[in-house]
C-alpha positions in Angstrom: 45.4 159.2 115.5 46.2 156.7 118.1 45.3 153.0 118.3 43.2 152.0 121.2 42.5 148.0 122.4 39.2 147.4 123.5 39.8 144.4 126.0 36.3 143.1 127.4 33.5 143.6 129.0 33.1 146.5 131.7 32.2 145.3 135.1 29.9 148.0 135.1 29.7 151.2 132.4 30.9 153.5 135.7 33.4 151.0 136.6 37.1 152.7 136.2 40.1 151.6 134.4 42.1 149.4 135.8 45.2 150.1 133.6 45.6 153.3 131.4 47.8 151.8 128.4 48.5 148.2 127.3 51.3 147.2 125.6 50.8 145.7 121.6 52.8 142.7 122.9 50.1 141.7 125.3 47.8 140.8 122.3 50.2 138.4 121.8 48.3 134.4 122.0 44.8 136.7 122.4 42.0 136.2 119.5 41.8 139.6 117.9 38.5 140.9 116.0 39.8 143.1 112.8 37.1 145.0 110.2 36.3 145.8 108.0 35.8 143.1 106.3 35.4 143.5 102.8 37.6 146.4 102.1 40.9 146.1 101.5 43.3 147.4 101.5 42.0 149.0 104.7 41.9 149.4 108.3 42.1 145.8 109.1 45.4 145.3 106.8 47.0 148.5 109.0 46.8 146.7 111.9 47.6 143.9 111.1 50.9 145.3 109.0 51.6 147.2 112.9 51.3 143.4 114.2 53.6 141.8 111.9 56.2 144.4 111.8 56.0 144.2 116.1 56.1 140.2 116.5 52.8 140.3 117.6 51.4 137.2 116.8 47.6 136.5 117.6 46.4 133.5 117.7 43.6 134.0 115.7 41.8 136.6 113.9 38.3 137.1 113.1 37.3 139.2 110.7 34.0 141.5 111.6 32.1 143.3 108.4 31.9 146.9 110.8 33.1 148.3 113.5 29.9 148.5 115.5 30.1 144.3 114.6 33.6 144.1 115.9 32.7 145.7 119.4 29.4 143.3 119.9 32.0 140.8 119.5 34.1 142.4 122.2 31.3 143.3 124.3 30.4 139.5 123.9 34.0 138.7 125.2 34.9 136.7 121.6 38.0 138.8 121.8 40.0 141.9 121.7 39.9 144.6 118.9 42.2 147.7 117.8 39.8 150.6 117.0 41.2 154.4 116.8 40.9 156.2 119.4 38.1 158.5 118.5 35.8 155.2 118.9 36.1 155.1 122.7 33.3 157.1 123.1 30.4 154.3 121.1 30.0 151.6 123.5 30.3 151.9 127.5 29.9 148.8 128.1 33.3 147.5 127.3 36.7 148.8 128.4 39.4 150.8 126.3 43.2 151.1 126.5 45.3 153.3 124.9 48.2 151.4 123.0 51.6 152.1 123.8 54.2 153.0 121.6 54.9 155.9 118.6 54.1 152.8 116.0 50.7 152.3 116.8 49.2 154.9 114.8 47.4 155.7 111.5 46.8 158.7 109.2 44.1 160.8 108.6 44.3 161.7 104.9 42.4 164.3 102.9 43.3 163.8 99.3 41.5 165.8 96.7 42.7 167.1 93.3 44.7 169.7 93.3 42.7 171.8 90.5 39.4 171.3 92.3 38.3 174.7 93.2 34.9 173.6 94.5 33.6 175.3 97.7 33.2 171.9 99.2 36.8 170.9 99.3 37.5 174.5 101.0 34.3 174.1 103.3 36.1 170.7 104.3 39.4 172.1 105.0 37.9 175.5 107.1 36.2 173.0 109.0 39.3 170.3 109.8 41.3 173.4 110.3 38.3 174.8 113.0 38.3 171.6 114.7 42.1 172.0 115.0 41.8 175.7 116.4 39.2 174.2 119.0 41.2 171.8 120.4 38.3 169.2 121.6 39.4 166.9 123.8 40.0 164.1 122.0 42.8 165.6 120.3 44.5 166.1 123.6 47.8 164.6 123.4 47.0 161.6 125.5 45.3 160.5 122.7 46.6 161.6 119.7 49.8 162.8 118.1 51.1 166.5 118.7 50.4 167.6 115.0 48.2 170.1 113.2 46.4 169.4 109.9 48.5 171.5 107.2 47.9 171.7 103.1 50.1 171.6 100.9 48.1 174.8 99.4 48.9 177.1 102.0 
C-alpha cells in the first residue's frame, strides 16, 4: 500500500487539491504526528525507519495513541501525519497527498499457520482474493502498487 501525508486543514471539504504528490523530503523541519503509540514495533517505527533511511529529518515528532487522534491533530494544524493510503477517505476536512517515491510503502501481511485448516483462514483468503478480482478503486495504481495478493498455498 502507499503512504499518504495528510498536510492541514482543508479550506473547505469541496475545496480541490492543490498538489497531487508531495515529496518525503518536504517533511523535512515540519512537526510530524506518528501512532500508534503504544505498539511497537509498529506503524509508527515503519515510518519513521522510511525517514531515517531518506534523510528526512523532522523536527519533532509527536506521538498520537490512534490514528483517528493523529488526524484531530492534523485537522487542528499541530502537524503533518503519514497514514496509508486507504485512510484518505475518514476525515474531509483535511487534505491528503500521495507520497512520491517506490520507498514509501508498507505490507499487507496475512500470516497464519500453515497446518490451520480452519474455514476462517480460507473465508479470509476467498475474500482478499474477491476484493482483488473487484478491483475497487482504491487499489487503482495511483494509489497502490501493481501487485495481486498470492499464497504460498496455491
Amino acid at each position: 500500500m502507499y503512504f499518504t501525508v495528510v498536510c492541514r486543514r482543508a479550506s473547505s471539504p469541496s475545496s480541490p487539491p492543490e498538489v497531487l504528490r508531495l515529496a518525503l523530503s518536504a517533511l523535512s523541519g515540519k512537526l510530524l504526528i506518528v501512532y500508534p503509540k503504544d505498539v511497537r514495533p509498529g506503524f509508527a517505527d515503519h515510518v519513521l525507519s522510511l525517514l531515517h533511511e531518506t534523510n528526512v529529518q523532522p523536527s519533532e515528532v509527536l506521538e498520537a495513541k490512534e490514528l483517528q487522534s493523529a488526524l484531530g491533530l492534523v485537522a487542528a494544524e499541530t502537524g503533518m501525519c503519514i497514514v496509508p493510503s486507504a485512510s484518505r477517505q475518514l476525515r474531509s476536512d483535511i487534505v491528503y497527498r500521495l507520497i512520491e517515491g517506490e520507498r514509501a510503502t508498507s505490507p499487507v501481511i496475512l500470516n497464519y499457520r500453515r497446518s490451520d485448516e480452519s474455514e476462517y483462514i480460507q473465508l479470509v483468503k476467498q475474500l482478499i482474493q474477491e476484493m482483488y478480482a473487484e478491483n475497487p478503486p482504491w487499489l487503482a495504481h495511483e494509489h497502490n502498487l501493481p501487485t495481486r495478493p498470492t499464497f504460498q498455498d496455491e
